[in-house]
C-alpha positions in Angstrom: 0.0 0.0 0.0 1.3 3.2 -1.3 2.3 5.6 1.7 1.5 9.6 1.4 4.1 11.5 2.6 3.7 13.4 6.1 3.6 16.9 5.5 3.1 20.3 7.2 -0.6 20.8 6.0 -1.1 16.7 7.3 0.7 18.0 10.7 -2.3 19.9 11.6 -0.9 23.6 13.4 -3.8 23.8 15.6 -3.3 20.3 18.0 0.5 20.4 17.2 1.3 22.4 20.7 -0.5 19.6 22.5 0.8 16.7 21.0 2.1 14.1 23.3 4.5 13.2 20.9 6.6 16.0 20.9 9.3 15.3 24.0 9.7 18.5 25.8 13.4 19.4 27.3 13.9 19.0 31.0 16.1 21.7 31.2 17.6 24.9 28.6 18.2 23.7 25.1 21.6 25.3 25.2 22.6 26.3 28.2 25.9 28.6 25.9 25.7 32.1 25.2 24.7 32.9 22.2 23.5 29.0 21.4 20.7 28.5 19.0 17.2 29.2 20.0 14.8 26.1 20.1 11.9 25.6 18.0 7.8 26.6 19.7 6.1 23.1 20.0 4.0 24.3 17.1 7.1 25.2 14.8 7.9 21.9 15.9 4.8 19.5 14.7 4.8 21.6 11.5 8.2 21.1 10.6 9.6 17.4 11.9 8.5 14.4 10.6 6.9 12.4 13.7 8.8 9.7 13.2 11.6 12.3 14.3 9.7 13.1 17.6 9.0 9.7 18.5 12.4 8.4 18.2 13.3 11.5 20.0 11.0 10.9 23.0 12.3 7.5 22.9 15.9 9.3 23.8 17.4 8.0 20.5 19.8 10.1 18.5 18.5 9.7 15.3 20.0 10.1 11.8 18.4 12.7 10.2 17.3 15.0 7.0 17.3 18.8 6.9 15.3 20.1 3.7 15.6 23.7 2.5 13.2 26.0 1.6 15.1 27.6 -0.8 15.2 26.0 -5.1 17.0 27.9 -7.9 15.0 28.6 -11.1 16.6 26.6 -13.6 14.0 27.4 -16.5 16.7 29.3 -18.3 18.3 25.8 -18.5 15.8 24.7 -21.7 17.4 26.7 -24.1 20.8 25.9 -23.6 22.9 23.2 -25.2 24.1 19.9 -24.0 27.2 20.9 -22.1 26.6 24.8 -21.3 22.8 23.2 -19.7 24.8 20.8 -17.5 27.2 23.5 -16.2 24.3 25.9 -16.1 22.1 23.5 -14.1 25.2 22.1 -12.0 26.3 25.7 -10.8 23.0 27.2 -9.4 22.4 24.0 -7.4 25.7 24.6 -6.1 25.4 27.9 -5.6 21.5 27.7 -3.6 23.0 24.9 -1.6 25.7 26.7 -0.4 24.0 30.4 0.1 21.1 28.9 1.9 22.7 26.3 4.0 24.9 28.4 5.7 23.1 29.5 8.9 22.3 25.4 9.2 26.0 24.6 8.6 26.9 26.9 11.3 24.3 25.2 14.2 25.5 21.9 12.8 29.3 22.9 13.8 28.7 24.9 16.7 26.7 22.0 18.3 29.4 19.2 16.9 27.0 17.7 14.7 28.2 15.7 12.0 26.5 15.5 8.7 27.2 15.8 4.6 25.1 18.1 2.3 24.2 17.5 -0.7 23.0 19.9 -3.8 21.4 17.7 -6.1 18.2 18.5 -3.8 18.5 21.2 -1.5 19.1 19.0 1.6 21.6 17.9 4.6 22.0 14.9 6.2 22.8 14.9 10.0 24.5 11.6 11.8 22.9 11.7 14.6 20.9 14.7 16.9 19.3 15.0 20.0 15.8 17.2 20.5 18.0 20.4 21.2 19.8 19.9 17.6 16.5 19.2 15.8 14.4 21.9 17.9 17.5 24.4 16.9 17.5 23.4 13.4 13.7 23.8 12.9 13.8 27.4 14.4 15.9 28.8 11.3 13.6 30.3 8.6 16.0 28.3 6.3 14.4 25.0 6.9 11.6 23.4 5.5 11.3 20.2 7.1 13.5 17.7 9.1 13.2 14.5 7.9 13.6 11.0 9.0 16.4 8.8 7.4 15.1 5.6 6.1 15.8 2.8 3.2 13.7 2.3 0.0 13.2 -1.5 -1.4 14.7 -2.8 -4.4 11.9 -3.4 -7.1 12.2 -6.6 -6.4 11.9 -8.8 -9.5 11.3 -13.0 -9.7 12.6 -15.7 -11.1 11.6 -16.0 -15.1 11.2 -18.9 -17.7 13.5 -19.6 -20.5 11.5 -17.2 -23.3 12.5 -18.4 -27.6 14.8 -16.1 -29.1 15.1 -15.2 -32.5 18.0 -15.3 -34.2 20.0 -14.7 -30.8 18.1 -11.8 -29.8 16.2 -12.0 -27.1 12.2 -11.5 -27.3 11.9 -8.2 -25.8 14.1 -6.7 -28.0 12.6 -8.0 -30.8 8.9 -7.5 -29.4 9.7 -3.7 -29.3 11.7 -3.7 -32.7 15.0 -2.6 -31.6 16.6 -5.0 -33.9 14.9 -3.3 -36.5 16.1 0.1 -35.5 20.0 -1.6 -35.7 19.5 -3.0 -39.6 16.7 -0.7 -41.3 18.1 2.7 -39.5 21.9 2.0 -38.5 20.9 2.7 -34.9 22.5 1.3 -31.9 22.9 3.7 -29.5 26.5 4.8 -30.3 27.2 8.4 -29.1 25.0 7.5 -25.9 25.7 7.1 -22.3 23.0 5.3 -20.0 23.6 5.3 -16.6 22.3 2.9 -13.9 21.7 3.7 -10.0 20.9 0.2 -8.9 22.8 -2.7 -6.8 26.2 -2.0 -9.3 27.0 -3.8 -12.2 30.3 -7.0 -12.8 31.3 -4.6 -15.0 34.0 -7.5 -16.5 30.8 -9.1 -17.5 31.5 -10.4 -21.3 28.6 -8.6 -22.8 28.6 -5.4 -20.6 32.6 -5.3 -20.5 33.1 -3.5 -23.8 30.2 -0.6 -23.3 31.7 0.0 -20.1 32.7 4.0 -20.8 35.3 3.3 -18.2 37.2 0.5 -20.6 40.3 2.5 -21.8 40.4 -0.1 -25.0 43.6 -1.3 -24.4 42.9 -3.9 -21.1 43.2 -1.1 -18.6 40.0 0.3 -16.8 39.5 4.1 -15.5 36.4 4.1 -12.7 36.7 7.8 -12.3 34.1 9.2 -13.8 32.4 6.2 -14.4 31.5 5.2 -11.1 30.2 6.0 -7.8 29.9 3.7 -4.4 28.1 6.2 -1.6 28.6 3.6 1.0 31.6 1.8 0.2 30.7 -1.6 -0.1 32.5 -2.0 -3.4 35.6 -1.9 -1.6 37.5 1.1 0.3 39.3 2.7 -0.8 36.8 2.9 -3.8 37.6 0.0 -6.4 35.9 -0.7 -9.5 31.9 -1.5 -10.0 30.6 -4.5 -7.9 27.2 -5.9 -7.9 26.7 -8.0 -5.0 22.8 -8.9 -6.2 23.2 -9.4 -9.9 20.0 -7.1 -10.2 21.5 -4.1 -11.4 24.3 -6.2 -13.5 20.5 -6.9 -15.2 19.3 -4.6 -15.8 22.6 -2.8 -17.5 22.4 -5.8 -19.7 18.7 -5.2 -21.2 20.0 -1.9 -21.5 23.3 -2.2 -23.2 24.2 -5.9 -23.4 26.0 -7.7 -26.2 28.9 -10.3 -26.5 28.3 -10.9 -29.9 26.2 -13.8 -29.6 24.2 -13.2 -26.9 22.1 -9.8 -27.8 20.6 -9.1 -24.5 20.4 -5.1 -25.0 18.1 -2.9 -26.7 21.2 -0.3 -27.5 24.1 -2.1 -27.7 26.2 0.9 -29.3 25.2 2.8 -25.9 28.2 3.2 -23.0 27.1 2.9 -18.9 28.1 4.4 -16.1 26.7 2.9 -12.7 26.4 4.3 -9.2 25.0 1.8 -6.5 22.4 3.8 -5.0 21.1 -0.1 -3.4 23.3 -1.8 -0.7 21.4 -5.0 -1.6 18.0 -5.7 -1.6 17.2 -1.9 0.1 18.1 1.9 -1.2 19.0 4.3 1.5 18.3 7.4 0.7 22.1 8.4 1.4 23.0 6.4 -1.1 20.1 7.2 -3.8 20.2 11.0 -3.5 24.4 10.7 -3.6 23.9 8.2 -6.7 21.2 11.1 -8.3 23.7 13.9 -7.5 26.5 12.1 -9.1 24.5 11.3 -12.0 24.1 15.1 -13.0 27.6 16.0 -12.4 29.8 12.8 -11.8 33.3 12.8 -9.8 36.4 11.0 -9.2 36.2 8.2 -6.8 37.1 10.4 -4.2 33.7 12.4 -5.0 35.5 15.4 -5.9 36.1 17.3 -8.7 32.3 17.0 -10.0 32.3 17.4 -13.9 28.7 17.6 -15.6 29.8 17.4 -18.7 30.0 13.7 -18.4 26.2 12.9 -16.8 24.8 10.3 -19.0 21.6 11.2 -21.1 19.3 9.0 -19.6 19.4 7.6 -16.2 17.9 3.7 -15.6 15.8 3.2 -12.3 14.5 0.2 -11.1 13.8 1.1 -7.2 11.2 2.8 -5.7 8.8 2.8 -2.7 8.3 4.5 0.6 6.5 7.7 1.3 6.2 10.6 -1.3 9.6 12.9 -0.5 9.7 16.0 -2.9 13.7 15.4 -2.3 13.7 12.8 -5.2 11.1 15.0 -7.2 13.2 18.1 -7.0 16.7 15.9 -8.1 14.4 14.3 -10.8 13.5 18.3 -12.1 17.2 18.7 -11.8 17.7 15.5 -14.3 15.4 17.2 -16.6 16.7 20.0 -16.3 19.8 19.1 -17.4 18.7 17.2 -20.6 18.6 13.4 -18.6 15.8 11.0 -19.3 14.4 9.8 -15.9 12.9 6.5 -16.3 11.7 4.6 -13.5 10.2 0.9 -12.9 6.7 1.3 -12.0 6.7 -1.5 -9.0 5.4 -5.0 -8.8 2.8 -4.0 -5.9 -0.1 -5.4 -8.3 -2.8 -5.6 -9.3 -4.8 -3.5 -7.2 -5.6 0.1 -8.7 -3.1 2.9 -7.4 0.1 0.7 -6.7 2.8 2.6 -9.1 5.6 3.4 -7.0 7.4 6.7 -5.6 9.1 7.8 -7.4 8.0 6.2 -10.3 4.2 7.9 -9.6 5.6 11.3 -9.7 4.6 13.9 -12.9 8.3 14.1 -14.1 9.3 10.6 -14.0 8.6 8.0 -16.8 7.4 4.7 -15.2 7.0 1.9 -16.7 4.8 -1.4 -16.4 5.6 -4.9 -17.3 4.0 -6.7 -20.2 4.3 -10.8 -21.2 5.4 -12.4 -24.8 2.0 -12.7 -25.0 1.0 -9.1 -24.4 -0.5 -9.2 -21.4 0.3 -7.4 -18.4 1.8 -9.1 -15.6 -0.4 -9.6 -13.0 1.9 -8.0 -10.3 3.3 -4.9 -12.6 1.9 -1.6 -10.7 -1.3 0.5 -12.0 -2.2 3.8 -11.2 -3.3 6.3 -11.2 -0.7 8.2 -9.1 -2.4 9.9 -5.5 -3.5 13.1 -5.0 -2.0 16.2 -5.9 -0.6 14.2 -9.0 -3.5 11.9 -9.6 -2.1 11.2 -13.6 -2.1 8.0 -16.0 0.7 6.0 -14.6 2.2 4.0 -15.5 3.2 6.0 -18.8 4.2 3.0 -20.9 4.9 -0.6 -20.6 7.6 -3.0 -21.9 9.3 -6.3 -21.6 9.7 -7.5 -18.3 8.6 -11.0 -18.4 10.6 -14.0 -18.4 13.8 -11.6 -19.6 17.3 -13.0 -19.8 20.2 -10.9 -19.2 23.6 -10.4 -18.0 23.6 -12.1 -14.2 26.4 -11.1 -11.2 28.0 -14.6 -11.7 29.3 -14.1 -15.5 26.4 -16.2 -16.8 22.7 -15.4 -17.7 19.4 -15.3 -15.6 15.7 -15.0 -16.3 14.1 -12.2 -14.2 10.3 -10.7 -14.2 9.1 -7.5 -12.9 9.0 -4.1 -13.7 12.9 -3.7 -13.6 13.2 -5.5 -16.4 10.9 -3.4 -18.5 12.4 -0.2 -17.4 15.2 -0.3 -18.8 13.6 -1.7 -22.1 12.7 2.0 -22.8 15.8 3.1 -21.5 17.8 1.5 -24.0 15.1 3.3 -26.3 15.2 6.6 -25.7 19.6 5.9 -26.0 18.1 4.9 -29.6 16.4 7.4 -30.5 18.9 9.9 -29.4 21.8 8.4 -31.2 20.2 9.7 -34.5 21.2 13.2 -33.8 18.1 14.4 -32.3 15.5 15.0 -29.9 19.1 14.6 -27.6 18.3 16.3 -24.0 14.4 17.3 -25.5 12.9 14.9 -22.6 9.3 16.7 -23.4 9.4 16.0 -26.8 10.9 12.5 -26.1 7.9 11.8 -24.1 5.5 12.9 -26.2 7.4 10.7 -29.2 7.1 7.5 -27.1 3.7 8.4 -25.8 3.0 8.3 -30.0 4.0 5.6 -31.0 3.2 3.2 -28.0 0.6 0.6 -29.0 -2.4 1.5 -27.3 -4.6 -1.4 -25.2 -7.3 0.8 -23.6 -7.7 -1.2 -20.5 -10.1 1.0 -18.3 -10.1 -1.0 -15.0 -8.4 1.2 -13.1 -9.3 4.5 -15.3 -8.2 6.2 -18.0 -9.2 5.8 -21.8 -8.9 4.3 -25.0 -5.3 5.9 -25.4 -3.9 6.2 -22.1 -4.9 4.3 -19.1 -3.8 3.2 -16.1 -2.5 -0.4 -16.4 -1.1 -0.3 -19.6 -0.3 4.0 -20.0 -0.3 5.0 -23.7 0.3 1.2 -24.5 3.5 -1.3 -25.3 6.7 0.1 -25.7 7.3 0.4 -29.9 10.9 1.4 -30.6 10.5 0.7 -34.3 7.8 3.4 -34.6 9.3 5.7 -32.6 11.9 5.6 -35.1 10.3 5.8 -37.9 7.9 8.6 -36.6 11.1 10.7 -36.0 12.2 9.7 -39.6 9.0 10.7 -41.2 9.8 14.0 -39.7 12.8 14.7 -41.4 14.5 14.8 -38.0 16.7 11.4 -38.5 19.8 12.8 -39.4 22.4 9.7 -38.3 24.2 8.9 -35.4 25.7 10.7 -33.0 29.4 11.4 -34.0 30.5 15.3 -32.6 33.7 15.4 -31.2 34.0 14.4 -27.1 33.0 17.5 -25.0 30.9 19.1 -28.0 27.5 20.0 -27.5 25.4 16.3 -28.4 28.5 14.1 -28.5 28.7 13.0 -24.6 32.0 12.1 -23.0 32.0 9.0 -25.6 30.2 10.1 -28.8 33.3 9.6 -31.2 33.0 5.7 -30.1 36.4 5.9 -28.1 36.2 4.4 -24.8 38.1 6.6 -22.2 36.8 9.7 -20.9 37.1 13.2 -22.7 40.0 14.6 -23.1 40.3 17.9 -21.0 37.7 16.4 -18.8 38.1 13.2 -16.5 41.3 13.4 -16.9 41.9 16.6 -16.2 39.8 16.8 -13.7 42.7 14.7 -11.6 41.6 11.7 -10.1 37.6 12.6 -7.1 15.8 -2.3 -6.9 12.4 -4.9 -11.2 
């Protein structure tokens, strides 16, 4: 069951100064001169989550999120180019972050607090805090809310059946026609970064160790740049990619996959980067809102020296659940902002109406359901529509993500279900349809393209109409006609060939494998 998102307008000002929840200091809150002031009790209920409180009263020291009030206008952002819009979106999160966390900063050091802020949403995260460090940290007009720190599941997927290929490729890709797009168009992705926040990738894999934009080409690997582990599991100091699931290593196949004999990606021309945002079968959001700000602007694997010029164009996402949090919604308008494709699995909480996932439900994200070989959809793949205030046809699509087989954590193959297997179906898509040339960093337009095209079912159990509802959205994924729509246009104009660093090329769109020059490396070195 879909949780709503507590919320000052659910808090309720008028009972807040009487609430029994709210543990009341037995003596000053800071006894210093000159020490912070503390939140009023009704400050208090309007801006602290209660699971704050009650772990509070409970004398815990929980870990905890400060949100700002403050967001940049990044609207100016739309008419830029590829790498002027990433700088240009990059430096006024950086620069709102920094001007309006300040007088939250100083609490944080002048009551020893530790914590880490981030920019990618306008929010810090504290280690640990007593009531005196929360009520002080609500009483700044700076702060919007304080937050509870919590863990988001894996869209988790099941075991699948061995499906027929054809001719080697596997039957989503040839469901969707994206071996079509390769033969009829010359198509493939080439030019393209995806990127994947997810449980990591065996990035040695056979058919994902090639597209890997860290593979210098000549035996030797470069992670910088390439990818991120928030929480270290990888190995620390940070080593290379690690997938210690084989979910994400999945889902980066469907994506990119191909050895040569075993076509198991829609856009096999495509490079991937991977952060693991999932420490196994749960997300924290430390390490999902560090994966999404690395995303925009990746680093070294120090995580310094951010560079946005190499973000990938579209960003794979199959996790999501929990509350609503406008934290992910404001990083995914970030995304946009900055040209990336945000798709996100829609959730296997099925088949009751309104079961699409956060942050899958939300207005900017493109979720995706999960359809059969046989064109049904799977009985478990989430439906809408998405809760008030958003209340839209969700999912927006659906794909593959039956029965798929794909690159597996061991160095072999596995057959996994759910709606991370269709996600990053249109992923691989949308690295498609960009590699002609066009429609590169135009998410609107993208959407509307895909929307198009989709093969419409008009299943009205759960609302909607005959050409978008909420099971199926505007129908099954068709990259053929999305294609061939763009072509009809006028608007196919090749691949994706400027030089590294230009404007539509990417860090990898000349087809070498190592970052761009006068980038990476000058930069130094930082759940279906």
């Amino acid at each position: 069951m879909l949780a709503l998102a507590w919320s000052p307008a659910l808090a309720g000002a008028a009972a807040a100064a009487e609430d029994p929840r709210i543990p009341r200091p037995s003596g000053p809150v800071d006894p210093r001169p000159g020490g912070p002031a503390p939140a009023e009790p009704d400050l208090l209920a309007l801006k602290v989550e209660p699971e704050v409180l009650e772990r509070l009263e409970q004398g815990e020291r929980p870990a905890f999120w400060i949100v700002l009030a403050e967001e940049p206008d990044l609207s100016e952002a739309y008419t830029m180019e590829w790498i002027q819009r990433g700088r240009y979106v990059y430096q006024r999160l950086r620069e709102t972050a920094q001007r309006s966390q300040e007088p939250v900063i100083r609490v944080l050091e002048q009551m020893g607090a530790g914590y880490r802020s981030y920019w990618i949403a306008n929010t810090i995260r504290v280690e640990a805090g007593d009531y005196r460090l929360v009520s002080s940290l609500a009483a700044l007009p700076a702060v919007s809310l304080v937050l509870a720190d919590r863990a988001r599941p894996l869209v988790i997927p099941e075991p699948g059946s061995e499906e027929a290929r054809i001719q080697g490729v596997e039957w989503g890709i040839a469901d969707i026609g994206a071996d079509r797009v390769w033969t009829e168009f010359g198509l493939d992705g080439s030019g393209i970064v995806v990127g994947s926040i997810d449980t990591g990738v065996m990035y040695r894999h056979p058919a994902l160790d090639d597209q890997y934009r860290g593979n210098r080409g000549d035996g030797t690997f470069d992670h910088n740049y390439n990818w991120h582990d928030p929480t270290g599991l990888c190995g620390a100091p940070a080593a290379g990619p690690c997938d210690n699931n084989g979910h994400g290593t999945h889902t980066v196949g469907t994506m990119v996959g191909d050895d040569g004999v075993n076509h198991i990606g829609v856009a096999p021309g495509a490079r991937w980067i991977a952060a693991k945002g999932c420490e196994f079968i749960t997300c924290s959001d430390e390490a999902l809102l560090s994966s999404m700000q690395f995303m925009l602007a990746p680093t070294d694997l120090e995580g310094e020296n951010p560079n946005p010029d190499l973000r990938p164009h579209v960003v794979n996402n199959s996790w999501g659940g929990g509350p609503i949090d406008e934290r992910y919604r404001d990083a995914i308008r970030a995304w946009t902002a900055a040209g990336i494709f945000p798709v996100f699995a829609a959730g296997n909480d099925g088949p009751a109406c309104g079961t699409v996932q956060h942050p899958g439900l939300l207005p900017e994200s493109y979720a995706v359901g999960n359809y059969t070989s046989d064109h049904t959809i799977y009985f478990q793949s989430g439906r809408g529509p998405a809760p008030a205030p958003f209340e839209g046809i969700k999912p927006d699509i659906a794909a593959p993500g039956t029965s798929i087989r794909s690159a597996w954590n061991d160095g072999g193959y596995a057959y996994q279900t759910g709606t991370s297997m269709a996600a990053p179906h249109l992923s691989g898509t949308v690295a498609l349809l960009w590699s002609s040339g066009r429609l590169m960093g135009d998410v609107a337009a993208t959407r509307q393209l895909l929307n198009e095209t989709a093969v419409p079912v008009g299943d009205m159990a759960c609302g909607g109409g005959p050409d978008a509802d909420n099971i199926w959205g505007h129908g099954r994924l068709n990259a053929l006609a999305a294609v061939e729509a763009l072509a009809a246009t006028g608007m196919l104009a090749g691949t994706v060939t400027a030089a590294a660093g230009e404007p539509g090329a990417g860090p990898q769109a000349a087809g070498g494998r190592q970052p761009a020059a006068g980038a990476a490396q000058a930069c130094g070195g930082p759940p279906g």
